[in-house]
C-alpha atoms as one frame of an Amber mdcrd trajectory, in Angstrom:
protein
  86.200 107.860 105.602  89.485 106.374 104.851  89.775 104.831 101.435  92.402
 103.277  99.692  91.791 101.894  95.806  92.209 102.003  92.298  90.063 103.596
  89.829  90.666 102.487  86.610  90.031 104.768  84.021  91.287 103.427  80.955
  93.647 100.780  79.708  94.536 100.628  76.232  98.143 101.143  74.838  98.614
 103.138  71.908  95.285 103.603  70.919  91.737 102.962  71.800  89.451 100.287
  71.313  85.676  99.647  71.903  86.258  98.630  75.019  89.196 100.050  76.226
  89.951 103.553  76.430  93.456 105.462  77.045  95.118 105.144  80.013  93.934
 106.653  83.296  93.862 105.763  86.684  92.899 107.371  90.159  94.336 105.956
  93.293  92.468 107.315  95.999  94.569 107.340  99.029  92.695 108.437 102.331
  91.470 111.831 101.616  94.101 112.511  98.720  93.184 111.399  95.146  96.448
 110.704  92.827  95.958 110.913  88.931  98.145 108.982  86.542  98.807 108.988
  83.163  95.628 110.732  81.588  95.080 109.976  78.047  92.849 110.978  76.158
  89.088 110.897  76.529  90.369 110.701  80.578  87.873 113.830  81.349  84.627
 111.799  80.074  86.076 108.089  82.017  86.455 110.272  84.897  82.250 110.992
  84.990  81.599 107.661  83.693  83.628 105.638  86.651  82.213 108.779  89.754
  84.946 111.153  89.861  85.200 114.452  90.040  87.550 117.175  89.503  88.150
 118.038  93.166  89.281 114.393  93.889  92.579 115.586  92.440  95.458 116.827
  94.106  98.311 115.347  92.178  98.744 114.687  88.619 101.595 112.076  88.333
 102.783 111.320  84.110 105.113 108.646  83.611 106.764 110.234  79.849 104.765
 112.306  77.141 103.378 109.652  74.859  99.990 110.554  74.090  98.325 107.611
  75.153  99.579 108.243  78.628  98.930 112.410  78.411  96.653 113.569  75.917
  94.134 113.884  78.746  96.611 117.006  80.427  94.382 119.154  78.848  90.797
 118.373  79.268  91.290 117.677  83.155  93.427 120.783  83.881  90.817 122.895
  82.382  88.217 121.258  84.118  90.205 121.396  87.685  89.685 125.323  86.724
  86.123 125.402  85.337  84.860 123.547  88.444  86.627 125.402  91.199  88.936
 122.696  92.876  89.053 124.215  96.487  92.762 122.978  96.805  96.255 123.283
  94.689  96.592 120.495  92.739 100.666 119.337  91.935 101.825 117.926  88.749
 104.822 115.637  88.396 106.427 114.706  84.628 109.512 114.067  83.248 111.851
 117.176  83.203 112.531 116.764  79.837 109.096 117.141  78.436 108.088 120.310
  79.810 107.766 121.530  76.558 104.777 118.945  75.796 103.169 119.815  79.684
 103.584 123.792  78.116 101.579 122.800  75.230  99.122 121.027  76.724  98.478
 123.052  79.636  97.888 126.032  77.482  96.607 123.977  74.640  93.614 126.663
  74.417  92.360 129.373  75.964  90.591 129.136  79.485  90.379 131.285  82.956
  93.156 129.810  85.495  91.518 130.028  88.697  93.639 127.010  90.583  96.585
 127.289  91.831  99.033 124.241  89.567 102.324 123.828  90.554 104.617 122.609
  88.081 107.164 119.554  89.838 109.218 118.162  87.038 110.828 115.237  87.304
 114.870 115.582  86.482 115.691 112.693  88.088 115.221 109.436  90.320 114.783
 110.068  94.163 112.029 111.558  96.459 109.840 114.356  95.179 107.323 115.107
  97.933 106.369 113.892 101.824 103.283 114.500 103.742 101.876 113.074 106.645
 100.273 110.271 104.762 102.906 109.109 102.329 105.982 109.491 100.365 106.246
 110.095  96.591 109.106 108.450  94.907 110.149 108.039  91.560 112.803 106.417
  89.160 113.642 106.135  85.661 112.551 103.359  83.160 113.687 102.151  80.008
 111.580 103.571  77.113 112.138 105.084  73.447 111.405 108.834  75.287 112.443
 109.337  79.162 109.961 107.984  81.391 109.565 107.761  85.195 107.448 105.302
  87.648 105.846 106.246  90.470 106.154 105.226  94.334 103.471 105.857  97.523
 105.117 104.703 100.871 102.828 105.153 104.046 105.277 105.983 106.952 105.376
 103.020 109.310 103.306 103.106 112.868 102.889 100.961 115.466 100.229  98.841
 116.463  99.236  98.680 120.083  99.272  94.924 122.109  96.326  94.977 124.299
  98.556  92.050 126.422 101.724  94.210 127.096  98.979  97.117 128.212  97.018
  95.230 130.519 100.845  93.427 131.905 101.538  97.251 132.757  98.081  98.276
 134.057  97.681 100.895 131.158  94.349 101.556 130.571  91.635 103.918 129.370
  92.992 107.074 128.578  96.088 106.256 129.852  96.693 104.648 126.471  96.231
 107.450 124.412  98.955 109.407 127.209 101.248 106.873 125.783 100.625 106.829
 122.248 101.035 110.603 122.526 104.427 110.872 124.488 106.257 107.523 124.363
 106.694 106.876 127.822 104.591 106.900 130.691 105.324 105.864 134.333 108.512
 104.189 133.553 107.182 102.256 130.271 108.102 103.157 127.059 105.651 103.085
 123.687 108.150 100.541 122.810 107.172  98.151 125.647 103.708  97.951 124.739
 103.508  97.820 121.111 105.000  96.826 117.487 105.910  98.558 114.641 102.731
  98.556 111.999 104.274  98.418 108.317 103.671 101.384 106.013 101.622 100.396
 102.761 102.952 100.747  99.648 101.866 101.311  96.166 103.873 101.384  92.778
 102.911 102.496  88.982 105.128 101.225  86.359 104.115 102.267  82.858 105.969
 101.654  79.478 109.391 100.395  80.187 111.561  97.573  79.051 112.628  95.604
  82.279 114.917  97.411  84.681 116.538  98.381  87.660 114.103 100.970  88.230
 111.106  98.678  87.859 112.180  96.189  90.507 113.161  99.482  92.498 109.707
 100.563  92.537 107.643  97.232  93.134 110.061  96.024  95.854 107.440  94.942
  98.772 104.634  96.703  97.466 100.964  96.272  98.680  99.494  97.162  94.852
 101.758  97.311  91.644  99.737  98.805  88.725 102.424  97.513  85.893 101.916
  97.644  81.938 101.835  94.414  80.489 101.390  95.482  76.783 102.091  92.359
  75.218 101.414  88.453  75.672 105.000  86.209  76.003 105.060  85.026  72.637
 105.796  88.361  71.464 108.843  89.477  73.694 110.767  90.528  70.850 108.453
  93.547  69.768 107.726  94.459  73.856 111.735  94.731  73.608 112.272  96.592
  70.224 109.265  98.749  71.387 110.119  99.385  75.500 107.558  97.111  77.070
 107.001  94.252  78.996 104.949  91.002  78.343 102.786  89.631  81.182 105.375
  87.288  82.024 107.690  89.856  82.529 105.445  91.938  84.686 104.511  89.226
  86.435 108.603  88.035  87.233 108.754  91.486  88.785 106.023  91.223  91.489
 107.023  87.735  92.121 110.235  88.930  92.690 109.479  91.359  94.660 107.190
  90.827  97.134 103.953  92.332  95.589 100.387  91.320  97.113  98.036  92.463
  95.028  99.142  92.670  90.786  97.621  94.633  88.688  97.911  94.286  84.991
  97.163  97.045  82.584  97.911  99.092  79.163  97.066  96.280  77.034  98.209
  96.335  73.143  95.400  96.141  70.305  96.144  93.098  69.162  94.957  90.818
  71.532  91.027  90.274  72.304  91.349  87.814  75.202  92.234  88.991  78.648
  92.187  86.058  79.822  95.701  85.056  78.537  97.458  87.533  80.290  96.478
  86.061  83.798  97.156  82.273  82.108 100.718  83.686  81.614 100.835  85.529
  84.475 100.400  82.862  86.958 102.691  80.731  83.968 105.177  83.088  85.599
 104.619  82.464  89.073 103.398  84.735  90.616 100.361  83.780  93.341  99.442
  86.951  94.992  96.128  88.656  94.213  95.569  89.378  90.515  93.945  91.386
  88.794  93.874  92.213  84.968  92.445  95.696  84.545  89.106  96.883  82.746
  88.472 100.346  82.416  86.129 101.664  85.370  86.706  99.123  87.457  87.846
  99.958  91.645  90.483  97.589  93.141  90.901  97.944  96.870  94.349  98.377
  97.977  94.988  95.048 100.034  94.024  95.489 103.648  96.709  95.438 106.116
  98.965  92.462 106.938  99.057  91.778 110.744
C-alpha cells in the first residue's frame, strides 16, 4: 500500500521533558521509510509509535548535536540485531564523521547489515531512485548542519476527455502510457503533467538561504521552531528560529502542510506557537508536533 506520512518520534530541543522526548522522526514514503535526526531514547519511541527496524532504509542527520544523534547508536545496533533484509544508507555532515565513528562503534555488537556511509561535504543532490530525489543544503548553526529535501519526479495525469476525443480506449491506454505515441497521438495530446510531491526537514538553523532553498513549494516542511517570537534574540545568538520565523519561510514559500517541531524547555504551552504562527501569516495546514503522532503528507493537488 502506498503511504506517505510523518511519524513523529520525538520533539524536544536540547533536552527532554516529560512529555517530549529527543528528536526523531520517520517519514514513510511509499515503501521506503526515511529516519531523521535520532536522539536519544529514539530506539524505545520507535516501539512506542509501531515501527520497526526494517522500516529503515535511510538514516538522514542534520549536524552532530546530541539531541539530534544520540539515537545513532541504539538504532544501528538494532538494524543489526533484528536482521533488516535490505542496506540501509546514512547521510551526515562530512565534517562529523568522527562523531558517526564513535557512535556507530560506540560498543561492541555483530554487523550483519550492510551500512553505507554517505557524508555530506556539501549542498547539492546526494541520491535518486525511482521514487524521489534526496537533496540537501547547508544551514546556519554553531556546528555545520545540513537540511534535507524529497522531490517525487513529476508524471502525468491522464484526461479521460482528450482519450475518448481520440477513440483511445481500454488497453489502448496503457499502449500509450507505455510508448508515448500511438496511431499518430502523442502522450502529450491526451494528458498533463502531474506535479512531483515534495517534502523538506529543516532542523537547527538561524534563517537562511538554504532554508528557503529547501521549503520552496513543498507539500510538508518539518521546520524547528525552538523558540516563541519574543525571544528572537537567544534563537539568533543560539542558531534557531522562532515560530514566526518558521512560519515566514513556508509562507514564503509555498508550503501546504507546516509542521512545527524541536521545541525549547522553556515553554509549556503549545498552543502559542500556532497563535504566532498564523501571527505570521501563514494559512496552510498546521500542525505543531507531539511526539508519536502520524501526519499524512497532503494528498495531491489536481
Amino acid at each position: 500500500m502506498s503511504v506517505r506520512e510523518l511519524v513523529v518520534l520525538g520533539t524536544a530541543s536540547q533536552v527532554p521533558t516529560r512529555h517530549r522526548n529527543h528528536n526523531g522522526y520517520l517519514l514513510r514514503w511509499d515503501g521506503e521509510g526515511i529516519l531523521f535526526d535520532p536522539g536519544e531514547g529514539t530506539q524505545r519511541q520507535m516501539l512506542r509509535a509501531g515501527v520497526a527496524a526494517h522500516d529503515i532504509n535511510r538514516i538522514c542527520v542534520t549536524h552532530f548535536h546530541g539531541d539530534h544523534s544520540l539515537g545513532l547508536a541504539g538504532v544501528i545496533q538494532r538494524i543489526n540485531l533484528d536482521q533488516v533484509p535490505h542496506p540501509v544508507t546514512a547521510h551526515y555532515p562530512k565534517s562529523g564523521q568522527r562523531y558517526f565513528n564513535h557512535l556507530r562503534y560506540a560498543t561492541a555488537y555483530r554487523e550483519s547489515v550492510p551500512l553505507t556511509e554517505a557524508p555530506v561535504a556539501d549542498g547539492g543532490v546526494l541520491a535518486t531512485t525511482s521514487a524521489y530525489t534526496l537533496e540537501a543544503r547547508r544551514l546556519s548553526h554553531p556546528v555545520e548542519s545540513f537540511g534535507y529535501r524529497l522531490t517525487e519526479p513529476d508524471g502525468r495525469r491522464m484526461l479521460p476527455e482528450r482519450l475518448a476525443a481520440h477513440g483511445i480506449k481500454g488497453p489502448d491506454v496503457g499502449r500509450i502510457q507505455r510508448d508515448g505515441e500511438l496511431g499518430g497521438v502523442t502522450l502529450e495530446d491526451v494528458s498533463e503533467v502531474r506535479r512531483g510531491q515534495r517534502f523538506a526537514f529543516v532542523m537547527d538553523t538561524r534563517l537562511c538561504d538554504g532554508a528557503y532553498e529547501l521549503a520552496e513549494g513543498c507539500d510538508m516542511l518539518v521546520i524547528e521552531s525552538t523558540f516563541l517570537d519574543d525571544d528572537h534574540r537567544l534563537a539568533t545568538d543560539h542558531g534557531h528560529l522562532t515560530a514566526g520565523q518558521a512560519a515566514r519561510v513556508a509562507r514564503d514559500s509555498g508550503v501546504r502542510h507546516l509542521v512545527l517541531t524541536h521545541f525549547s524547555q522553556r515553554y509549556s504551552e503549545p498552543e502559542e506557537f500556532e497563535r504566532q504562527a498564523r501571527a505570521a501569516g501563514f494559512d496552510g495546514e498546521l500542525s505543531v508536533a507531539r511526539d508519536l503522532v502520524r501526519v499524512p503528507v497532503p494528498k495531491r493537488e489536481l
